[in-house]
C-alpha positions in Angstrom: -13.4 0.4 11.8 -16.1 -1.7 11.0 -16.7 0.0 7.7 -13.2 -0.3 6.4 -13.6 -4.2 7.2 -16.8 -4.6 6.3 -15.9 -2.9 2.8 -12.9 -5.4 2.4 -14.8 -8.4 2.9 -17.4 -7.2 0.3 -14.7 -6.7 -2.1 -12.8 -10.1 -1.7 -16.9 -11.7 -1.9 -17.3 -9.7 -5.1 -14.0 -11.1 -6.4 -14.6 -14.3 -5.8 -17.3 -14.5 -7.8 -16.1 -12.3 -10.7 -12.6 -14.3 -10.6 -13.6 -15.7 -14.1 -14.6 -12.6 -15.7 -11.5 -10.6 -17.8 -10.4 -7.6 -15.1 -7.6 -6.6 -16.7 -8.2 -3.1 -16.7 -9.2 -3.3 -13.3 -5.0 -2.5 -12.6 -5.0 0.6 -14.3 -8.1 2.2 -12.2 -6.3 1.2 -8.7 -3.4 2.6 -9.9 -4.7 5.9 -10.6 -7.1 6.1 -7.3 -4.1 5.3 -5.4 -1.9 8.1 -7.1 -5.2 10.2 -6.7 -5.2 9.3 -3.0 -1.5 10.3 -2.2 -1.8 13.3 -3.8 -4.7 14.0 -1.5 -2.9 12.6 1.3 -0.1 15.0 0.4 -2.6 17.9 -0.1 -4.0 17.4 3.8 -0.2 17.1 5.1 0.4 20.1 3.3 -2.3 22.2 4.3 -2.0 20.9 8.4 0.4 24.2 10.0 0.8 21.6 12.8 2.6 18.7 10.5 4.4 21.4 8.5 5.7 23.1 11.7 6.9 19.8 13.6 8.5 18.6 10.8 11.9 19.5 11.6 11.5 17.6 15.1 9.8 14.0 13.5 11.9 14.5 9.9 14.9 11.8 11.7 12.3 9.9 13.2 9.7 9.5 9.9 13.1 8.8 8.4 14.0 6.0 10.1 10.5 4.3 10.2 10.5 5.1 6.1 14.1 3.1 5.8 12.8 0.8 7.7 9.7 0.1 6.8 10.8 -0.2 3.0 14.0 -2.2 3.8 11.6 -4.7 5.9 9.4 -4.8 2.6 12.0 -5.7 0.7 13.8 -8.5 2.7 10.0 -10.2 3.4 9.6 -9.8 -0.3 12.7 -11.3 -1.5 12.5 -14.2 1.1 8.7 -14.9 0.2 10.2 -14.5 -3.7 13.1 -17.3 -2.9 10.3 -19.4 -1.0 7.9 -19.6 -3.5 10.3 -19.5 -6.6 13.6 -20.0 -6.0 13.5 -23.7 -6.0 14.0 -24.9 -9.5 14.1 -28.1 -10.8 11.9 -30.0 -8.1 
């Protein structure tokens, strides 16, 4: 726990002091490591008899957290999107 936070807080120090430099391609890399991690995560789900087993007991449940979960995303990001944006002309 204290390794996942204390490897956040380095990178937000180490952004803070490169915020001026040009890190454009710095997008494309966490896109790919995060494609390379769910395909990782997919590979471990996968290979777990356990997971692949149960599935047909949590599949309604993992489907209703998914829904949710992405509808939830979507409302909070619209709202924030109207807050921030939606007000034109002053």
């Amino acid at each position: 726990m204290f390794t996942i936070i204390g490897l956040m807080l380095t990178g937000m120090l180490l952004g803070y002091f490169l915020r001026k430099q040009n890190l454009g391609k710095i997008h494309k890399a966490i896109t790919v490591l995060i494609w390379l991690l769910l395909f990782l995560l997919g590979i471990e789900v996968g290979g777990n008899e356990q997971i692949v087993k149960g599935l047909h007991t949590i599949g309604l449940e993992a489907l209703i957290l998914t829904i949710g979960g992405t509808l939830g995303s979507v409302i909070a990001a619209w709202i924030l999107w109207k807050a921030l944006y939606g007000q034109k002309g002053g």
